[in-house]
Steps between C-alpha positions, in 0.01 A plus 500: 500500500251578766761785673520662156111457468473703785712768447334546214199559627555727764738763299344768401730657214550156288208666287643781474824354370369220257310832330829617451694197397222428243486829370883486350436096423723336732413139630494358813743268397769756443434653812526195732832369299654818560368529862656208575835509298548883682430353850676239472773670536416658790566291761301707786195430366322226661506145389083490462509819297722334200301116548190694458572713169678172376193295562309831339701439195449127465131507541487786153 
């Protein structure tokens, strides 16, 4: 979780995004699930990218 941690921290529009993602009431939950079940189908994204927003989703 550490990679994620700090990707976190150093992007500067996640603020900007979560304003807007709270605003209309969606949950981080349904983001990540969705995240993951639309890039896992896309099999040139990397391997880390999907392990990380999978291990996003288990830790909500």
């Amino acid at each position: 979780m550490s990679r994620l941690n700090e990707f976190i921290e150093n992007h500067d529009h996640l603020d900007t995004i979560n304003v807007i993602l709270k605003h209309y009431g969606v949950s981080a939950e349904f983001v990540a699930s969705t995240l993951t079940g639309g890039f896992g189908e896309d099999k040139e994204l990397p391997k880390e990218l999907l392990d990380d927003l999978k291990q996003f989703t288990a830790s909500l």
